[in-house]
C-alpha positions in Angstrom: 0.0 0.0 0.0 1.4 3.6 -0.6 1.2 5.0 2.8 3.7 2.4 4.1 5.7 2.8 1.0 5.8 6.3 1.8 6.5 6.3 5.4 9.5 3.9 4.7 10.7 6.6 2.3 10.4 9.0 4.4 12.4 6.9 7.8 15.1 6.1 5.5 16.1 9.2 4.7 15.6 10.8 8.6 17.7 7.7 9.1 20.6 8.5 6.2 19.9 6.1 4.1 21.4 6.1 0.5 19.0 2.9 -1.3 15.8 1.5 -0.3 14.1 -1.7 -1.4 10.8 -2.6 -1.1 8.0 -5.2 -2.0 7.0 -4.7 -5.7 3.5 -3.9 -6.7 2.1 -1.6 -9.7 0.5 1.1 -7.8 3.9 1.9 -5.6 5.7 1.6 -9.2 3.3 4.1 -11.2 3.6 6.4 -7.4 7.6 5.8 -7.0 7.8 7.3 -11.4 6.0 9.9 -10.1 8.0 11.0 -7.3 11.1 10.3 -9.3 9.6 13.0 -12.6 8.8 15.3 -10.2 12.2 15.1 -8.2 11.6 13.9 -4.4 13.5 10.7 -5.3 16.7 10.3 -7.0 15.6 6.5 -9.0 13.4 3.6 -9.3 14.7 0.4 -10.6 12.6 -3.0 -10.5 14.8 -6.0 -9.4 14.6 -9.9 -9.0 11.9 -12.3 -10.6 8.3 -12.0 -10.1 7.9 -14.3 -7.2 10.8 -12.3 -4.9 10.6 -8.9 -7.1 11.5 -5.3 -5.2 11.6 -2.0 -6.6 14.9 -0.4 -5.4 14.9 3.5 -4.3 17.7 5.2 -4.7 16.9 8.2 -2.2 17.5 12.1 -2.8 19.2 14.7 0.0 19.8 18.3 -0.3 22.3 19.7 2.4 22.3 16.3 4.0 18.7 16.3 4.8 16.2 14.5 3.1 14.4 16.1 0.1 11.2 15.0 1.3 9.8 17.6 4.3 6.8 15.9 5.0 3.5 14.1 4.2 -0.4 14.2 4.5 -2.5 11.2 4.1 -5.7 12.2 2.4 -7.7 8.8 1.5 -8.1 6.2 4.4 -9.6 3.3 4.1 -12.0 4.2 6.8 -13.0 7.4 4.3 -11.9 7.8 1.0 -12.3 11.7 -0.3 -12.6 12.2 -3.8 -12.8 15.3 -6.2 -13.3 16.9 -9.5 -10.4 18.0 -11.4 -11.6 21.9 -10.8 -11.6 21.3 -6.7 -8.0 20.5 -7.1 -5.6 22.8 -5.8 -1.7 23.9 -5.3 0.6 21.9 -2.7 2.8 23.9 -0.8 1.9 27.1 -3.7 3.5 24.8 -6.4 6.7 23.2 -4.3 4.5 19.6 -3.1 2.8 16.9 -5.4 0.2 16.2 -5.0 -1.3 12.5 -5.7 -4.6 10.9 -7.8 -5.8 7.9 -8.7 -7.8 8.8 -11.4 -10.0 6.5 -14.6 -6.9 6.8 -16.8 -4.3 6.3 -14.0 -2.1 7.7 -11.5 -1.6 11.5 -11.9 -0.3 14.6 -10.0 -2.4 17.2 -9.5 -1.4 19.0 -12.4 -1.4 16.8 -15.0 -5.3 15.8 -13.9 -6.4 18.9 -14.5 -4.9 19.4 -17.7 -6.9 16.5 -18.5 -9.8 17.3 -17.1 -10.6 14.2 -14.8 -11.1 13.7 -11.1 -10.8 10.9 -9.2 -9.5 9.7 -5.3 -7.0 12.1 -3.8 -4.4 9.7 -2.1 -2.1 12.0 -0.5 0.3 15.2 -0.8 4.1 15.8 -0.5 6.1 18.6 0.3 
């Protein structure tokens, strides 16, 4: 699930770490591409056969802190929150991504509205 894959992101690189590895699954590949297009992550690289298969993370620092400043959960799965594409707003006036699953995928913010679709808001990061 992506909040854990996000909260592991996010304690590896409070703890230093330089790579990550974690179970594979498509929606944390389609979220890690993402990240890495948009810059909070450094790469993404799929590894090992399908029974054992990990995506690897190679992790991103500026100053020697992590890139990533923090996260906000938005969908639960005690309460999902979706919206339209014109409800959508800026993250952190343009700095954050924000995530959503939409009909034709997994989009930022941005790129949803430019196509015009709405969908479940999954989370934000700054």
């Amino acid at each position: 699930m992506y909040t854990d894959l996000i909260t592991k992101i996010k304690n590896s690189q409070s703890a230093k770490k330089e790579y990550l590895k974690v179970p594979f699954s498509n929606m944390d590949s389609f979220i890690l591409e993402l990240m890495q297009k948009y810059g909070f992550i450094e790469s993404v690289a799929k590894k090992g056969r399908l029974p054992k298969r990990v995506l690897e993370i190679k992790l991103k620092y500026e100053n020697g802190e992590g890139y990533i400043r923090g996260t906000k959960f938005l969908s639960k799965s005690s309460r999902r929150l979706y919206s339209g594409y014109s409800d959508l707003k800026t993250v952190y006036q343009g700095y954050g991504l924000g995530v959503i699953s939409t009909p034709k995928g997994i989009m930022s913010y941005n790129e949803a509205k430019k196509a015009k679709v709405g969908g479940e808001m999954l989370f934000e990061i700054w």
